[in-house]
C-alpha positions as CSV (number, residue, x, y, z in Angstrom):
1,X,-19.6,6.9,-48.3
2,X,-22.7,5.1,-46.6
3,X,-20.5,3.2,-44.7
4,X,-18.6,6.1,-43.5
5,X,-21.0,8.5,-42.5
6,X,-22.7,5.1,-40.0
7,X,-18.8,5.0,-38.8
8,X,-18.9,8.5,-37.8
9,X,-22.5,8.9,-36.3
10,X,-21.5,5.9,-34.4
11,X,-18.4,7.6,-33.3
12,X,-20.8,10.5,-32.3
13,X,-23.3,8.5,-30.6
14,X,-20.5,6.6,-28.3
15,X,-18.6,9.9,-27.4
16,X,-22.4,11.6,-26.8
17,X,-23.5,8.9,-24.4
18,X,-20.0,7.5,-23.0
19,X,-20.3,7.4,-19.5
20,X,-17.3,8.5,-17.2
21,X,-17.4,6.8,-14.3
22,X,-14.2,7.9,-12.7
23,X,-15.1,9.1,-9.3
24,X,-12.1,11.4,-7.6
25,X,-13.3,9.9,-4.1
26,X,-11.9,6.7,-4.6
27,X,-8.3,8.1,-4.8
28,X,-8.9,9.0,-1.4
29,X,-6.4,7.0,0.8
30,X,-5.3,4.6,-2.5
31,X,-1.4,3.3,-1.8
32,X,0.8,4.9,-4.9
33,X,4.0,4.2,-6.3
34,X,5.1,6.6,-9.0
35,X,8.5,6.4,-10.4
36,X,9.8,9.3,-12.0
37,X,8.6,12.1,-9.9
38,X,11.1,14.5,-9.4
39,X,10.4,17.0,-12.2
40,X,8.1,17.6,-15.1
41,X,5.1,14.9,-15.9
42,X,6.2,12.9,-12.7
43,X,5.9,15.8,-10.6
44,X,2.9,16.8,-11.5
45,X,1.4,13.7,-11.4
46,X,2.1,13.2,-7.8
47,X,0.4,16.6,-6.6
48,X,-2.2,15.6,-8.3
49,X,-1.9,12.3,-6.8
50,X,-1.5,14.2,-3.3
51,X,-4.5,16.7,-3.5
52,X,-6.7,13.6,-3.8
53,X,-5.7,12.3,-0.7
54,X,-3.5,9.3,-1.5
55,X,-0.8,8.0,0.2
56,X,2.3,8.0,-1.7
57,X,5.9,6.5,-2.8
58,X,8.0,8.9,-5.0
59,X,11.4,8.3,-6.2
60,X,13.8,9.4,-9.3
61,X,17.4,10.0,-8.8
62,X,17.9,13.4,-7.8
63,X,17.0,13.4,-3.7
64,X,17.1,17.2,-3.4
65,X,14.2,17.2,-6.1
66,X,12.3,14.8,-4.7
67,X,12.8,16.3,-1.1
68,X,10.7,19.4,-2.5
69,X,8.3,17.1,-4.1
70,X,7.8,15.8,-1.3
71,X,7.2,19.1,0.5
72,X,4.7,20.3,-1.8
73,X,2.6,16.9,-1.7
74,X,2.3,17.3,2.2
75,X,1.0,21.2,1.6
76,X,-1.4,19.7,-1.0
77,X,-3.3,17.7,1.6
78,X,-1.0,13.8,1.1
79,X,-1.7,11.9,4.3
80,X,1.6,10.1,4.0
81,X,4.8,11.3,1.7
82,X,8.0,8.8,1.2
83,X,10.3,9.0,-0.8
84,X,13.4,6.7,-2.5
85,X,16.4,8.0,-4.2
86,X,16.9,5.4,-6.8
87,X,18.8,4.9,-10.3
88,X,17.0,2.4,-12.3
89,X,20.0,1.7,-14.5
90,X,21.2,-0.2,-11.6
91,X,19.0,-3.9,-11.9
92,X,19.1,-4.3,-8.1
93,X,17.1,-1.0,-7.5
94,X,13.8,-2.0,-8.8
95,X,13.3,-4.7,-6.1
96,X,14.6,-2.6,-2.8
97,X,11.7,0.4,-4.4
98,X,9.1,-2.3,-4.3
99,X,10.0,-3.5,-1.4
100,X,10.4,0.5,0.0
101,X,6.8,1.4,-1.1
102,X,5.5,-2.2,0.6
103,X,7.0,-1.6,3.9
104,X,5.4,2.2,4.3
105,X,2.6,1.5,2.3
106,X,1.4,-1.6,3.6
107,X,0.7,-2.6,-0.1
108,X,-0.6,-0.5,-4.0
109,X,-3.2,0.0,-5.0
110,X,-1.4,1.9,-8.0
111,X,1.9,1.5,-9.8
112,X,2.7,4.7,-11.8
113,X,6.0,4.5,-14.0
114,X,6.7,7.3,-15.6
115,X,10.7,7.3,-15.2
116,X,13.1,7.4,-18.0
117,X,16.3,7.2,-19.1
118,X,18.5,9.4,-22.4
119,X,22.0,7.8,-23.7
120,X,24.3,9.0,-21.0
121,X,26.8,11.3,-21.6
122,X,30.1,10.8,-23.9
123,X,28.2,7.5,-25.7
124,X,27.5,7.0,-28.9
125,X,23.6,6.9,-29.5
126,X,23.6,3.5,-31.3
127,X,26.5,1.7,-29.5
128,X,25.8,-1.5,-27.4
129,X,26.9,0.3,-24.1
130,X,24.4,2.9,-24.7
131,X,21.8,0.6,-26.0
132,X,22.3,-2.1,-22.8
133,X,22.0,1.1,-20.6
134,X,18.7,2.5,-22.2
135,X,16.9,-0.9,-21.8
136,X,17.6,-1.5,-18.5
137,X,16.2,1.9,-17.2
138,X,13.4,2.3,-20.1
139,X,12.3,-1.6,-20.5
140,X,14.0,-4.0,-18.1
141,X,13.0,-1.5,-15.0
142,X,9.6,-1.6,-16.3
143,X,9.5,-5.6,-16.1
144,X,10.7,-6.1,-12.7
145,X,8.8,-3.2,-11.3
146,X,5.6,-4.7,-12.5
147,X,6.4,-8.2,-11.7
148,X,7.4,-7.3,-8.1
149,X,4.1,-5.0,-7.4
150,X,1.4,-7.3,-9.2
151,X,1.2,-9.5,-6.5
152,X,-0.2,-6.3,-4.1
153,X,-1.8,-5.1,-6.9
154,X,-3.7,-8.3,-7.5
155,X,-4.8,-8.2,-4.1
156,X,-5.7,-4.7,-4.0
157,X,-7.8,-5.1,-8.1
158,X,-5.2,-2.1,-8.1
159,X,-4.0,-0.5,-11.8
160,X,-0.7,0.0,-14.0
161,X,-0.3,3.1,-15.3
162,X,2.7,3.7,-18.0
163,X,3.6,6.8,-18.9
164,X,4.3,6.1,-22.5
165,X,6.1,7.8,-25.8
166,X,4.7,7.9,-29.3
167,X,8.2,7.0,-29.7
168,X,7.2,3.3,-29.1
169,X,4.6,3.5,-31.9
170,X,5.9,5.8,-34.6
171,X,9.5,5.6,-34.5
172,X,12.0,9.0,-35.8
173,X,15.3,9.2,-37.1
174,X,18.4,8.9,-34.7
175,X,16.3,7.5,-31.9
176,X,16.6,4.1,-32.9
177,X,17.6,2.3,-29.5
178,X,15.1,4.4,-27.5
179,X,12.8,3.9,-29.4
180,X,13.0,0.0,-29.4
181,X,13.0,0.5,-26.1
182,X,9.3,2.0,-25.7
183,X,7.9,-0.7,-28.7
184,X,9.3,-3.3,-26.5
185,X,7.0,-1.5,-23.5
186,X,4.1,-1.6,-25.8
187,X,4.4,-4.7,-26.6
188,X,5.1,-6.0,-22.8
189,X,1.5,-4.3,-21.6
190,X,-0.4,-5.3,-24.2
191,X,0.4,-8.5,-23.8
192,X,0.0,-8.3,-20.2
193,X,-3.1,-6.9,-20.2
194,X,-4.3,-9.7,-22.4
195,X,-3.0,-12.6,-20.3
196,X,-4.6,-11.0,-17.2
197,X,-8.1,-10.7,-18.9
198,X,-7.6,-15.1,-19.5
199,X,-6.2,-15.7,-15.8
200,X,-9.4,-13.2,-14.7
201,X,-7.4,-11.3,-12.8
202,X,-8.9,-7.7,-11.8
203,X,-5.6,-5.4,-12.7
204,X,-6.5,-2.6,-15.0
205,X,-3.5,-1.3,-17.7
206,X,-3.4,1.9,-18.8
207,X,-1.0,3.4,-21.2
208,X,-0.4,6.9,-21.3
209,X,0.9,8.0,-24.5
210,X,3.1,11.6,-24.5
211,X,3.9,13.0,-27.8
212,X,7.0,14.6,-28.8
213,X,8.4,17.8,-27.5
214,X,8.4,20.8,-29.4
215,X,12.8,22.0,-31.1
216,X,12.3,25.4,-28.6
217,X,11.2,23.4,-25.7
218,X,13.6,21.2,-25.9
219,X,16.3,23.6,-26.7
220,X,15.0,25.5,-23.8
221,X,15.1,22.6,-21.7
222,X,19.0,21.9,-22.9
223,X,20.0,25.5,-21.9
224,X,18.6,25.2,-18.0
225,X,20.2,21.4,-17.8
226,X,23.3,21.4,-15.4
227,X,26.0,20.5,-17.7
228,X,26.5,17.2,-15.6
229,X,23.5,16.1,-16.8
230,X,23.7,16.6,-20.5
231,X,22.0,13.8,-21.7
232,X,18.9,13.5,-24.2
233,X,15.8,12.2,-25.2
234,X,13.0,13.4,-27.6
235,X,10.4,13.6,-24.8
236,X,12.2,13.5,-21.3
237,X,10.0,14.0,-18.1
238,X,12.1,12.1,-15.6
């Protein structure tokens, strides 16, 4: 019990005196790349992204969304807007979205992945052709995204940020291949973040872990999905 309560008023006395250092200035002009931004947590993201002055890449796979994305983030006060249409299920994309946010951007400061990807329609959840498709878009994107920008970002002492599911840490029933898609992401950035702490190198990781979404949200969001995309996942924000 001793032990506990010096656990706690430790807990206390950290949260009392923690400092937060984050300082909204330094946003001001950053280079971002932010995957996923068409709709939901993306989208939001990148106004927030934009009414902090930074200069931004967005891309997902719907252009018309991003187009009003876009839009808004130039009414927010974002100096410069691009944007990529771009389908991560396809391995070739990853490398010409780099390579996009590079050429506008001069370089990152910040690489923000936050896309994802449900069993596409007509597949079995479990089958290999569903499981091969979910861990390009949701793991094997990831990889070559971050291996491509960590150069810039290494240059820049820029950050990773991945938008995360408590999928990849507590794992439900008939979500078994998305789910090993988001361990295997937890797994990647933690070790990551490890081996760049030995090599000294000044790229901060942070994991952003969304819970799950509530049956009438989701049923909600099922009811205003076109049907030609009538795919699924327990926390979609793509």
């Amino acid at each position: 019990m001793k032990v506990l309560l010096l656990v706690g008023l430790g807990a206390l006395f950290f949260a009392y005196y923690w400092d937060d250092n984050f300082d909204p200035a330094s946003l001001q002009g950053a280079r971002v790349l932010l995957t996923g931004a068409s709709v939901g947590v993306g989208e939001e993201l990148a106004y927030h992204y934009a009414r902090l002055g930074s200069h931004l890449v967005l891309t997902a796979h719907t252009e018309a969304l991003l187009q009003k994305v876009v839009g808004n983030c130039r009414k927010l006060g974002a100096p410069k807007v691009f944007y990529i249409a771009a389908d991560m299920a396809s391995p070739e994309v990853p490398e010409r979205v780099v390579q996009f946010a590079l050429d506008k951007l001069g370089g990152l400061d910040y690489l923000v992945m936050n896309h994802l990807g449900a069993a596409p329609a007509g597949t079995r959840g479990r089958s290999a052709q569903a499981t091969r498709w979910l861990m390009q878009v949701n793991f094997l994107s990831y990889v070559q995204l971050t291996s491509l920008a960590l150069p810039s970002l290494t240059d820049s002492k820029g950050s990773l940020v991945v938008v995360f599911s408590l999928l990849g840490r507590v794992p439900t029933s008939f979500s078994s291949p998305y789910s090993a898609a988001k361990f295997a992401l937890d797994s990647l950035f933690g070790s990551l973040r490890r081996e760049l702490d030995v090599q000294d190198v000044n790229v901060a990781i942070t994991m952003c872990v969304l819970g799950l979404q509530d049956r009438a949200s989701a049923a909600e969001g099922v009811r205003r999905r076109p049907s030609s995309q009538s795919s699924w996942s327990p926390d979609r924000h793509l």
